[in-house]
KEZA-866222 format. One record per residue (C-alpha): x, y, z; residue number from 1. Coordinates in nm, 4 decimals. Example, Ala and Ser with C-alpha at 12.3 -4.5 7.8 and 13.67 -1.06 7.14 Angstrom:
{x: 1.2300, y: -0.4500, z: 0.7800, pos: 1}
{x: 1.3670, y: -0.1060, z: 0.7140, pos: 2}
This chain:
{x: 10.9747, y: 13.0681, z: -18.8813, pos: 1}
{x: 11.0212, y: 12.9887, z: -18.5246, pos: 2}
{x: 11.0101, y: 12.6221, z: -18.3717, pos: 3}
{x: 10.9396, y: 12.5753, z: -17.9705, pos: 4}
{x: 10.8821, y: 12.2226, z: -17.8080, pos: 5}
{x: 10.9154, y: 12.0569, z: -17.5177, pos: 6}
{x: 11.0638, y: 11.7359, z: -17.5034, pos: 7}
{x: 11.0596, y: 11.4440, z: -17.1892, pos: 8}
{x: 11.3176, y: 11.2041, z: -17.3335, pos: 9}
{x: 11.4112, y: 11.2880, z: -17.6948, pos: 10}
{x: 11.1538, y: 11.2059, z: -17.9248, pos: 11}
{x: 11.0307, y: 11.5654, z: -17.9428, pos: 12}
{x: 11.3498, y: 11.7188, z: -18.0046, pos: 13}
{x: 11.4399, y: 11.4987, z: -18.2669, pos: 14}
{x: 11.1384, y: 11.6010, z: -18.4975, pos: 15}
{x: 11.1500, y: 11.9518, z: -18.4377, pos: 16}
{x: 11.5201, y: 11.9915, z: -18.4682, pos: 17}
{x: 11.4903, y: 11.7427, z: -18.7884, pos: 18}
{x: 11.1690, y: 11.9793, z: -18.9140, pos: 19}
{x: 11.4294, y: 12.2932, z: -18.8251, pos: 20}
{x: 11.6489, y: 12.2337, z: -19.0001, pos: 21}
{x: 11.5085, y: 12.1107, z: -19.3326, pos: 22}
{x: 11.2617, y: 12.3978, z: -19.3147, pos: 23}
{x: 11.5682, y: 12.7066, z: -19.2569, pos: 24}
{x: 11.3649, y: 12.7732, z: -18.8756, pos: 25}
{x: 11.5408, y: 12.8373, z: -18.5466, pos: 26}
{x: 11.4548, y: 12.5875, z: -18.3214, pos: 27}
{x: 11.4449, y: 12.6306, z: -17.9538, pos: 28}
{x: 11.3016, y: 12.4681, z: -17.6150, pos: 29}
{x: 11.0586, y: 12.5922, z: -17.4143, pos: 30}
{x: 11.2804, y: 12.5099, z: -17.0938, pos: 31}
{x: 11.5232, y: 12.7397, z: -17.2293, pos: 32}
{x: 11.6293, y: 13.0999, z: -17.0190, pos: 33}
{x: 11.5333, y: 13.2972, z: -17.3367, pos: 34}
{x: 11.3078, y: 13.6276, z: -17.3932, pos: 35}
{x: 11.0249, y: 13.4409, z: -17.6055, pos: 36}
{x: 10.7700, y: 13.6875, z: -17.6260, pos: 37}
{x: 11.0094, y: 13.9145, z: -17.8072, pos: 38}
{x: 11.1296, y: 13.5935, z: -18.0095, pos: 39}
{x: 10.7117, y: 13.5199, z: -18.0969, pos: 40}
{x: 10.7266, y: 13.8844, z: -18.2413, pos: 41}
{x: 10.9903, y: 13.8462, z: -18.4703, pos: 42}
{x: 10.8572, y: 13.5327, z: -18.6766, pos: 43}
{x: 10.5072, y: 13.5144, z: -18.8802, pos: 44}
{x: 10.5126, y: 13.1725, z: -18.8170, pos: 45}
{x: 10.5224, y: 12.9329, z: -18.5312, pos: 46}
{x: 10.6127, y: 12.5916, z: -18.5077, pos: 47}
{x: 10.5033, y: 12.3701, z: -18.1802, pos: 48}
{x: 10.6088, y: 12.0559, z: -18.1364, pos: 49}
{x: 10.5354, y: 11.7966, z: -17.8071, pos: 50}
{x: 10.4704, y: 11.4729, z: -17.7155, pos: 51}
{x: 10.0993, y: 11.3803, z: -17.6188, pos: 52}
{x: 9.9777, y: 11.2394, z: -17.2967, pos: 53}
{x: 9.6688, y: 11.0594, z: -17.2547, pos: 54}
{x: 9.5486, y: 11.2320, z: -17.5891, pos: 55}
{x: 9.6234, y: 11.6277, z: -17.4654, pos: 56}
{x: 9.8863, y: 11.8327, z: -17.4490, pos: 57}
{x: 10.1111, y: 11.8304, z: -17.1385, pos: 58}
{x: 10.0907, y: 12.0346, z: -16.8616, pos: 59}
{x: 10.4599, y: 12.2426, z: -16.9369, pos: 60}
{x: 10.2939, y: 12.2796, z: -17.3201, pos: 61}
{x: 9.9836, y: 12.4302, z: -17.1844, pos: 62}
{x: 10.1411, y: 12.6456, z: -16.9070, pos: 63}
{x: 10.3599, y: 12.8123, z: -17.1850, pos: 64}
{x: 10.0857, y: 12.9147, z: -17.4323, pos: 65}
{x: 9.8704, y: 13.0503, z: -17.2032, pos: 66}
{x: 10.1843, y: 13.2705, z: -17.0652, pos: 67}
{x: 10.2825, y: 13.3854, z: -17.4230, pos: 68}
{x: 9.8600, y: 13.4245, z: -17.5536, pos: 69}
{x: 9.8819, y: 13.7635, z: -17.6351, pos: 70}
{x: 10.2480, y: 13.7093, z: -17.8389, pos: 71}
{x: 10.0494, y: 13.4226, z: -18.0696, pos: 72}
{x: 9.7614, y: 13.6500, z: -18.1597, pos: 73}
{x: 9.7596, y: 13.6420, z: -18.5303, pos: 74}
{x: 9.9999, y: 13.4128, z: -18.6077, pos: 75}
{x: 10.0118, y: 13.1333, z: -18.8610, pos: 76}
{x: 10.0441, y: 12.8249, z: -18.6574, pos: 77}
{x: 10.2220, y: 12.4590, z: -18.7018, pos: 78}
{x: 10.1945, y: 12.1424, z: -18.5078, pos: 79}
{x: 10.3616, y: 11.8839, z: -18.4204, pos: 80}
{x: 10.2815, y: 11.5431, z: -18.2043, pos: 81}
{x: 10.5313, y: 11.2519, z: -18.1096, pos: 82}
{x: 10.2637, y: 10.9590, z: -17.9921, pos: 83}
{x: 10.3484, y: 10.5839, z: -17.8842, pos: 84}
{x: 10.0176, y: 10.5166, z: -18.0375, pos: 85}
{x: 9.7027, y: 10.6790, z: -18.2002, pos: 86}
{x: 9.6171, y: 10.9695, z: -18.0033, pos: 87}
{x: 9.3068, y: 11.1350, z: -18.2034, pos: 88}
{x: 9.3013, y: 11.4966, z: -18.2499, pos: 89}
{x: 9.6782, y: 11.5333, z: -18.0658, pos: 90}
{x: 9.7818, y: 11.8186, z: -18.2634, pos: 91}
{x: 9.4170, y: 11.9573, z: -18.2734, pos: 92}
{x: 9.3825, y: 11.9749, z: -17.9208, pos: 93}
{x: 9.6434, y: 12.2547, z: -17.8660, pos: 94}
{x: 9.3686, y: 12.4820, z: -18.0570, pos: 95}
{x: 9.1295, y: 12.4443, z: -17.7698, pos: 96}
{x: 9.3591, y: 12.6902, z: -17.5469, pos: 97}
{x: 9.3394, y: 12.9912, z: -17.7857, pos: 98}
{x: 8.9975, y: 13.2168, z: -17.8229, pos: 99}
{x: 8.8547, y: 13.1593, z: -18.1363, pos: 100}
{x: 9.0115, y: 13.3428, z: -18.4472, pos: 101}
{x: 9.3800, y: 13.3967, z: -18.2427, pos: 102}
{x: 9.5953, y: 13.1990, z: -18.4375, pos: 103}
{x: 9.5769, y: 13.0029, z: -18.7788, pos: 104}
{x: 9.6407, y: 12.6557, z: -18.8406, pos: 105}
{x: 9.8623, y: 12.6127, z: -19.1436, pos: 106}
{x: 9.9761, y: 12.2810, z: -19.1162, pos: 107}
{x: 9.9673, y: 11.9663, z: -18.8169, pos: 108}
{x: 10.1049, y: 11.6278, z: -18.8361, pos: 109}
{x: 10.1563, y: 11.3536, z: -18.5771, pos: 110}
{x: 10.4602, y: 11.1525, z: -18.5716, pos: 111}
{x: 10.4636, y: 10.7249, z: -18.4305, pos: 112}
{x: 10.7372, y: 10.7159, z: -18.1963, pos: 113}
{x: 10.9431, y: 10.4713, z: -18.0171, pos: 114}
{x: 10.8211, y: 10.3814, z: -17.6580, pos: 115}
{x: 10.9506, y: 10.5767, z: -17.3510, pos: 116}
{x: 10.7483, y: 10.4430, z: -17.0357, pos: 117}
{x: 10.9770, y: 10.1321, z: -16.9090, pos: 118}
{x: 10.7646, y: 10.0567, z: -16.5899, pos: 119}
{x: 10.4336, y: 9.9566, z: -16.7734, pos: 120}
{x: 10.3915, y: 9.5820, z: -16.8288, pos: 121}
{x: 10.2084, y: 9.5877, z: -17.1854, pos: 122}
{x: 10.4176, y: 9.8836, z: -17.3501, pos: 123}
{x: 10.7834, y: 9.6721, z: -17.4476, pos: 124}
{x: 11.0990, y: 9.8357, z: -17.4583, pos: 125}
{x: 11.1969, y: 9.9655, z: -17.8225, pos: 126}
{x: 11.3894, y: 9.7343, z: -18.0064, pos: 127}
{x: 11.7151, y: 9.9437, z: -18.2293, pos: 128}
{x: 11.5172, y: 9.7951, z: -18.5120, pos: 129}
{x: 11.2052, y: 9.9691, z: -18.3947, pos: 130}
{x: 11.3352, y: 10.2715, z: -18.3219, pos: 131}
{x: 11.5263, y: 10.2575, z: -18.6583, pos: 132}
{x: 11.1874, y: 10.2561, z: -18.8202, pos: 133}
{x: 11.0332, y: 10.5262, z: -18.6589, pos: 134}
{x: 11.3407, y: 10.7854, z: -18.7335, pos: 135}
{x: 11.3409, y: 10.6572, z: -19.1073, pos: 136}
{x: 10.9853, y: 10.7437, z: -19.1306, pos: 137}
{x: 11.0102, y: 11.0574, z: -18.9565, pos: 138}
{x: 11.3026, y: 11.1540, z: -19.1695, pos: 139}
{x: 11.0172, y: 11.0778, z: -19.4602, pos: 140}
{x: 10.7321, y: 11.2252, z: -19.3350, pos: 141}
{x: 10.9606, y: 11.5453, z: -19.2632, pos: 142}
{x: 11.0514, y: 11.5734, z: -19.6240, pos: 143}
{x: 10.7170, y: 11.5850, z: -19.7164, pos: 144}
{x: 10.6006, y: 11.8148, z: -19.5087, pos: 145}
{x: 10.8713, y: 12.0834, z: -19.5708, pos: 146}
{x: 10.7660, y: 12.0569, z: -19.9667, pos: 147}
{x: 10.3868, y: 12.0676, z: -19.8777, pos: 148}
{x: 10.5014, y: 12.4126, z: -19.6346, pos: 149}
{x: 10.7028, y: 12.5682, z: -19.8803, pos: 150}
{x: 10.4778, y: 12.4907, z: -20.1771, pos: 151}
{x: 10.1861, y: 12.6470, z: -19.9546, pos: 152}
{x: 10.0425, y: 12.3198, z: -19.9179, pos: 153}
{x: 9.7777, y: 12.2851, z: -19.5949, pos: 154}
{x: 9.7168, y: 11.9526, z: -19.4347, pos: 155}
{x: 9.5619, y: 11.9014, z: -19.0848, pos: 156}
{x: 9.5855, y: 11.5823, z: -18.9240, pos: 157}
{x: 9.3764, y: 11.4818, z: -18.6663, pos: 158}
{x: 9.1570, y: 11.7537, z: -18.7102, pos: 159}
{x: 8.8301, y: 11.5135, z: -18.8889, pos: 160}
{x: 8.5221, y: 11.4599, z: -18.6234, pos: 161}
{x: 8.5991, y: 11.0960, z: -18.5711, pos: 162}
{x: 8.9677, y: 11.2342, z: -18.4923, pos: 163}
{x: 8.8108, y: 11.4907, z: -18.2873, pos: 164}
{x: 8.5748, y: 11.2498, z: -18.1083, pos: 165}
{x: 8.8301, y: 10.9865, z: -18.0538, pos: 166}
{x: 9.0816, y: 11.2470, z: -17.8955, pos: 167}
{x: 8.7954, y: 11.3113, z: -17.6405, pos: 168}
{x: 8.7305, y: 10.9545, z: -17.5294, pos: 169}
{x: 9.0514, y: 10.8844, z: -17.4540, pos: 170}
{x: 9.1897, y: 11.2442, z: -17.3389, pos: 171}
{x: 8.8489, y: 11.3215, z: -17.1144, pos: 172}
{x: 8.9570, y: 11.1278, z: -16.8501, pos: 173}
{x: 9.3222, y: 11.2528, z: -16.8542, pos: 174}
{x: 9.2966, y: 11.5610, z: -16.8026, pos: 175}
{x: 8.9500, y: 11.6843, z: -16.8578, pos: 176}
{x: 8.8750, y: 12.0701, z: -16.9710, pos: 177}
{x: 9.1414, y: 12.0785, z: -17.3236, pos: 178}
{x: 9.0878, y: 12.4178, z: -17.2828, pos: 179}
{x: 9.2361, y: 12.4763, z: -16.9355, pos: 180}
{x: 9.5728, y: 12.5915, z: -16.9112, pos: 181}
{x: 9.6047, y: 12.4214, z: -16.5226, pos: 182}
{x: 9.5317, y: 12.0733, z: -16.4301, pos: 183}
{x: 9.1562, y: 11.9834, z: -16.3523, pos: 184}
{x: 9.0540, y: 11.8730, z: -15.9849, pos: 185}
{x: 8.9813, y: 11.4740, z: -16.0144, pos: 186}
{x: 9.1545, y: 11.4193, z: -16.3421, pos: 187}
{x: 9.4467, y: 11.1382, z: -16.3857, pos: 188}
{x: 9.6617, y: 11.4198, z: -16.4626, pos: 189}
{x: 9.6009, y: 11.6237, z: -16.1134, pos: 190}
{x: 9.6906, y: 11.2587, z: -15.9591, pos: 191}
{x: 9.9996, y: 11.2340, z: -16.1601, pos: 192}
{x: 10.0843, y: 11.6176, z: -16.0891, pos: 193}
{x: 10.0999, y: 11.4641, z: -15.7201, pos: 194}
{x: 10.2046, y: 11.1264, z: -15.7870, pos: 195}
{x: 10.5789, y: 11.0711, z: -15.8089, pos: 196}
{x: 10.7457, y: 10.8384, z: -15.5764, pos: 197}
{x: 11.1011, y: 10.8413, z: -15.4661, pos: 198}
{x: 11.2464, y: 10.4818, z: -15.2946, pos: 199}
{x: 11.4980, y: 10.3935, z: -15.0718, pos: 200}
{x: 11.7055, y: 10.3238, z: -15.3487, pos: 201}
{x: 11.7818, y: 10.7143, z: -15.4254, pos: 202}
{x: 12.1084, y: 10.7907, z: -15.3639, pos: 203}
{x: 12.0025, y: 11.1427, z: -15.3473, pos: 204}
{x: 12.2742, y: 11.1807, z: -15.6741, pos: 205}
{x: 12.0425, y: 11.4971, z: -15.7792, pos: 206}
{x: 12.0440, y: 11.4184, z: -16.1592, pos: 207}
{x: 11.6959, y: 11.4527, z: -16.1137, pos: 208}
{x: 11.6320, y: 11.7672, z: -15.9792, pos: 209}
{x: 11.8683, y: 11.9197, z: -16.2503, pos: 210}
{x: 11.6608, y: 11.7683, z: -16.5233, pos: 211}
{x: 11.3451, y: 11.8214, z: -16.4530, pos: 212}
{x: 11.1711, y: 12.0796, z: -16.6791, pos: 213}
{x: 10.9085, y: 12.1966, z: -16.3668, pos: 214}
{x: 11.1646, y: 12.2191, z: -16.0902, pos: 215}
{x: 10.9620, y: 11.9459, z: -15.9636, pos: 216}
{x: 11.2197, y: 11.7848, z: -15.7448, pos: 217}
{x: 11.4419, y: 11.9270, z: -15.4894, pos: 218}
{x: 11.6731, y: 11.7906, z: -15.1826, pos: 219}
{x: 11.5799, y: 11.8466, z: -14.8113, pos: 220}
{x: 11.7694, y: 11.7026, z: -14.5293, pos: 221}
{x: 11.9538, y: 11.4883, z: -14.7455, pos: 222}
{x: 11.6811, y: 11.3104, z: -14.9289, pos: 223}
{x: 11.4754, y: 11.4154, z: -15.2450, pos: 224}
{x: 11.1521, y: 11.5450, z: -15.2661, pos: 225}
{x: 10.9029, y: 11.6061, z: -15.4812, pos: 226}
{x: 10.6550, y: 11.9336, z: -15.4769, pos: 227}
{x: 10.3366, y: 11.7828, z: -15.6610, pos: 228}
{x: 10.4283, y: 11.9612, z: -16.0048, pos: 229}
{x: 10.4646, y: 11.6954, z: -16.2167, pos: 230}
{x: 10.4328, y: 11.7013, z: -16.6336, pos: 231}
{x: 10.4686, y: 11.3520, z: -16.6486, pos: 232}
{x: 10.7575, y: 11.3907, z: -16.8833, pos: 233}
{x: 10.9370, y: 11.0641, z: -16.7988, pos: 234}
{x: 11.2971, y: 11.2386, z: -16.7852, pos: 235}
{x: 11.3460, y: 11.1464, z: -16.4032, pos: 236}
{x: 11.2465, y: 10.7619, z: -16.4579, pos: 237}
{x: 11.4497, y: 10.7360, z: -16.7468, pos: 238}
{x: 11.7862, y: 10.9006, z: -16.6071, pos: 239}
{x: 11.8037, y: 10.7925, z: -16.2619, pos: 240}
{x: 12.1277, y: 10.5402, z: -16.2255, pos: 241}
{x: 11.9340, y: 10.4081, z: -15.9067, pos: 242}
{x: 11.5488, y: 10.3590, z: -16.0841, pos: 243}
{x: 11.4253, y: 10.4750, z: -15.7725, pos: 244}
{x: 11.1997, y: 10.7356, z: -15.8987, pos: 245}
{x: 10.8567, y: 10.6832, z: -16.0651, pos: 246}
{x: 10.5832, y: 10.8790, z: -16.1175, pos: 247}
{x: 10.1608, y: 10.7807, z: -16.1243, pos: 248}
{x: 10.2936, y: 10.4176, z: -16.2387, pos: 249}
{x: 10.4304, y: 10.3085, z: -15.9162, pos: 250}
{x: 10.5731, y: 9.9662, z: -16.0797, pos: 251}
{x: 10.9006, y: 9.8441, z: -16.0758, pos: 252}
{x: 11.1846, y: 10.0654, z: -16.3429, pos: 253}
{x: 11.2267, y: 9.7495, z: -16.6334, pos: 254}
{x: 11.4377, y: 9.9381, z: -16.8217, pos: 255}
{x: 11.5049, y: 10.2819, z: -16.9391, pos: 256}
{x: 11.4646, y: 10.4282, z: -17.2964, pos: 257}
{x: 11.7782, y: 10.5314, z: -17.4604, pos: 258}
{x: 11.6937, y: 10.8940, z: -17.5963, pos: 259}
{x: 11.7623, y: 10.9843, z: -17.9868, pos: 260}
């Protein structure tokens, strides 16, 4: 079994590296310099883990299946979702990029995590006792699952009607098409692809073009730019020493998430 996520700030990582190891897979990020096709054709099975935005997968997610389709063909698929809140079909939604009948679904799960958006006015920054709670009941949650897997055990979350039709409410407006591999002309996600916002406060430090997963960011005549690439992974927000960097919510850095 082979595990591949992507991960903004942490909270992805920790359940599939959690899920790795209980399970005996090899666990490895997308954003890694790796050959993963011939990785994909070594393992039967295939673990994905993410974090969901707006109810679909992100944009780095999406990119990387459709590169690697032909690689999945036939395999027996898992997946996992980190969410701040209730997201629908999260983990269903990644289906919607393969043709029908490519891969099968053996297991999907979503997993409450702590907050990571510091710059929003309703959405609190994680107390240690919140955050506490949501690794002690993803430690749980990932004990259970690795007995349902090895016992041959299938559960699908989020993948009911009313999950379905929920994920679609909330996710149609993000990024439209779930089946499109590229961002959708008028979605909030083409707007946040665009969006990020560098202010006078950069120091021009470059932690954030070495962190970000889309080579996003860059540094031209001193200052740093963005080139309208944007996953909306967060990373950038919460690394930069300066908060001068934000991305579609151009509000004022409150405070920055500290990463499991």
């Amino acid at each position: 079994m082979l595990t591949l996520y992507f991960s903004g700030t942490g909270n992805s990582r920790y359940v599939a590296k959690l899920f790795s190891k209980g399970i005996g897979a090899k666990a490895v990020s997308i954003e890694e310099e790796v050959d993963f096709g011939s990785m994909m054709l070594e393992h039967d099975v295939i673990a994905f883990c993410y974090p969901i935005y707006g109810s679909r997968v992100p944009l780095i997610m999406r990119q990387f299946v459709d590169r690697h389709m032909d690689k999945l063909k036939g395999k027996d698929v898992i997946i996992f979702v980190t969410q701040m809140m209730f997201s629908g079909d999260g983990a269903r939604v990644l289906t919607d990029l393969f043709p029908k009948g490519h891969i099968k679904v053996i297991y999907a799960e979503h997993f409450l995590m702590p907050n990571n958006i510091g710059n929003f006015p309703l959405f609190k920054a994680p107390s240690q006792v919140k955050v506490k709670k949501c690794i002690r009941r993803a430690k749980v949650k990932l004990r259970r699952i690795c007995k349902d897997i090895n016992n041959g055990v299938i559960r699908k979350r989020g993948f009911n009607p009313v999950a379905k039709l929920l994920g679609k409410i909330q996710g149609s407006s993000w990024q439209g098409d779930s089946s499109m591999a590229s961002t959708t002309k008028g979605s909030m996600e083409r707007k946040a692809k665009d969006g990020v916002f560098i202010s006078s406060a950069c120091t021009a430090c470059g932690l954030c073009i070495k962190l970000c997963p889309m080579k996003n960011l860059d540094k031209q005549d001193g200052i740093v730019i963005h080139k309208s690439n944007c996953t909306m992974c967060y990373r950038c927000v919460n690394h930069c020493p300066q908060k001068a960097i934000t991305t579609f919510l151009h509000r004022k850095v409150k405070w920055q998430y500290s990463r499991l």
